[in-house]
C-alpha positions in Angstrom: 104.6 94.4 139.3 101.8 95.9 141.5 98.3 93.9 141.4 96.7 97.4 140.1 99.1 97.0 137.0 98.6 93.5 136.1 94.6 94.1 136.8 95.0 96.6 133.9 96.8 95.0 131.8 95.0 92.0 132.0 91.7 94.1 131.4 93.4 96.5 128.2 94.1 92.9 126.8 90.9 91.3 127.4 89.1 94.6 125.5 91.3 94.4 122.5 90.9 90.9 122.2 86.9 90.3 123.1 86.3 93.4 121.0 88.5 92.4 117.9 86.2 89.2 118.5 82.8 91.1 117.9 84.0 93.6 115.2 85.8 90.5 112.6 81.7 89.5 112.2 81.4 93.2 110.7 82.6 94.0 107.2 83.8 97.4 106.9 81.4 98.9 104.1 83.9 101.3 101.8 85.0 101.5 98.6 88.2 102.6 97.7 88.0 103.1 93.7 87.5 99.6 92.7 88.3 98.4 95.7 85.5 97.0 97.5 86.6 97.0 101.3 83.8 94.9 102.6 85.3 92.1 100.2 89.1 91.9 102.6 88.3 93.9 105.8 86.3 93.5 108.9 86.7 96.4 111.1 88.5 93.6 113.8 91.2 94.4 112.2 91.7 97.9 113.2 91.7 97.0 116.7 93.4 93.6 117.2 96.6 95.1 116.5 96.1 97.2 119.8 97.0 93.8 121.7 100.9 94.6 120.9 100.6 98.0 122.2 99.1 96.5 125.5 102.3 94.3 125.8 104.9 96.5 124.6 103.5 99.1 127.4 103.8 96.1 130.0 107.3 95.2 128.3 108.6 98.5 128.7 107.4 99.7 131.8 107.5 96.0 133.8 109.7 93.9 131.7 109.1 90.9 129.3 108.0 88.3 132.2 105.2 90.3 133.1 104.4 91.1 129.0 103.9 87.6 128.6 101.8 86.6 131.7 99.5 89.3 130.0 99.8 88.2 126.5 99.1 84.6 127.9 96.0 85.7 129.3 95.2 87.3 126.3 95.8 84.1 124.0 93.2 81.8 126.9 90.6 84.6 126.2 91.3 84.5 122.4 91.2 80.5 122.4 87.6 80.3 124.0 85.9 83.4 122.1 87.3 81.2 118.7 86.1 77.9 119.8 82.5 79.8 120.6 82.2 81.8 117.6 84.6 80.0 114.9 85.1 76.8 113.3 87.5 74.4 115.0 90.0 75.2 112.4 89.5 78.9 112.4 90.1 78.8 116.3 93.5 76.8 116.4 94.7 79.1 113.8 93.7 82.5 115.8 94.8 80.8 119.0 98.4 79.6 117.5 98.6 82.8 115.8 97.9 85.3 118.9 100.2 83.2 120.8 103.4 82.4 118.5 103.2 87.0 117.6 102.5 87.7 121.0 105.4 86.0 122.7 108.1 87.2 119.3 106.7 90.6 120.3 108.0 90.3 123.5 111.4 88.9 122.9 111.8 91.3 119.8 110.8 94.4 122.1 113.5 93.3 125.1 116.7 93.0 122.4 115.4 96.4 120.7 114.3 98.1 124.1 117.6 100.3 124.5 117.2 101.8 121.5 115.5 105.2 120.5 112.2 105.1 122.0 110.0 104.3 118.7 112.0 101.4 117.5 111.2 98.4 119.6 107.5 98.9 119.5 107.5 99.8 115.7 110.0 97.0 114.9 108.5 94.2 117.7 105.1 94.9 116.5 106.2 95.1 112.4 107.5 91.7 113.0 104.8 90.6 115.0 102.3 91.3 112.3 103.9 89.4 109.7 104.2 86.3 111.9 100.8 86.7 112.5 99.5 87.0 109.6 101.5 84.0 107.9 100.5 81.9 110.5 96.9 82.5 110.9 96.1 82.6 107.3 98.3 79.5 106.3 96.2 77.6 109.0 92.9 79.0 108.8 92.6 78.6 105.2 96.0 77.0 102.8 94.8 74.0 101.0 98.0 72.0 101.9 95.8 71.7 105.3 93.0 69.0 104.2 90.6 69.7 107.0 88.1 71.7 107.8 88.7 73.5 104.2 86.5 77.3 103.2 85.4 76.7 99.8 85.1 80.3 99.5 88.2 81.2 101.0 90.6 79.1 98.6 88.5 80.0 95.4 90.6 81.9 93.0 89.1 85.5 91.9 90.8 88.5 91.2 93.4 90.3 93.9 91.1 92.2 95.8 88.2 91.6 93.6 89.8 94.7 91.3 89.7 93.5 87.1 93.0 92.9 85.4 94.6 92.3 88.9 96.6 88.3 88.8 94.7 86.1 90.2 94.5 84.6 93.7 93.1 82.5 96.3 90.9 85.1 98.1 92.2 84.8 101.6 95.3 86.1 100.1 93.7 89.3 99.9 92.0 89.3 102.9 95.7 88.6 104.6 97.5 91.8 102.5 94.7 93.3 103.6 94.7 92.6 106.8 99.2 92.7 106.9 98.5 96.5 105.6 96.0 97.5 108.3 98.4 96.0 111.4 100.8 98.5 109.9 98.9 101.4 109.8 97.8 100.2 113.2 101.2 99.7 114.6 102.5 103.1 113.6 99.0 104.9 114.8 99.7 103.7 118.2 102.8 104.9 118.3 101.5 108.2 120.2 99.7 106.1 122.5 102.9 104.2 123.6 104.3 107.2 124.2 102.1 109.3 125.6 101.7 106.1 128.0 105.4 105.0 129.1 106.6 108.8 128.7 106.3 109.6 132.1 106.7 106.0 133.4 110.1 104.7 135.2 111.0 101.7 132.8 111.8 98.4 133.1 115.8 97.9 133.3 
């Protein structure tokens, strides 16, 4: 892998992930009928996802060793932007999280790469997401953890704040919320992978 491709990768990653930093302190201020957005979404969440189309452009173009030298690079960055703007707790569950999706992305892309040319990004990064999601909301906020607890985030209201739904612990809204959005994501950037690896000799 040339310097100039590993400089860029390195740099797409550190965007997506110093950005997604910045906009999860910004709620996005919607409504969608009852649905109060600002109450489950910050608008990191419409750009973090971009971190599996990073590696899945590395993975497919330079192989999964050089995908993960990336997404490791990725998860350091991650690790210290948590630790300066999160709680302790908060920042071993985004750091465990990135890292744990990052790396199944990468092994889920190689066994699917031979395939038709939407599947292992769509599948890898489907997967991905709900790893992701599981793991950095069952750490961040899941009461069988007894440290470092968010009385907000385990009280119980309403799914999604909406009457009538059953209720919840709210950061089991936030995380549909935020599962629903990486899919949206992950099928968006679609068009950027291929418009990206089209034209690209790919890894063998």
């Amino acid at each position: 892998m040339s310097r100039i491709a590993i400089t860029a990768g390195v740099a797409a990653m550190t965007a997506v992930v110093v950005t997604s930093n910045i906009l999860v302190q910004y709620p996005v201020m919607a409504h969608i009928g009852g649905l109060n957005l600002a109450d489950v979404l910050t608008w990191g969440a419409f750009t973090y996802p971009f971190a599996f189309l990073v590696t899945d452009v590395i993975n497919r173009t330079f192989g999964p060793s050089h995908a993960r030298i990336v997404a490791f690079v990725g998860f350091c960055i991650a690790v210290v932007m948590s630790i300066a703007l999160a709680t302790p707790r908060i920042a071993l569950a985004s750091g465990t999280a990135f890292l744990l999706a990052q790396m199944y992305d990468v092994s889920m892309f190689n066994r699917l790469r031979y395939g038709k040319w939407w599947r292992a990004p769509l599948v890898s990064s489907f997967a991905a997401s709900v790893l992701d999601t599981v793991v950095f909301f069952s750490l961040a906020f899941a009461a069988f953890i007894p440290f470092g607890q968010d009385a907000f985030a385990t009280s119980v209201d309403s799914l999604f704040g909406i009457a009538g739904a059953p209720d919840a612990p709210r950061w089991v809204s936030w995380a549909i919320a935020d599962f629903v959005v990486k899919v949206m994501v992950a099928s968006f950037a679609l068009g950027p992978y291929r418009a990206i690896t089209a034209r690209r000799t790919t890894f063998q």
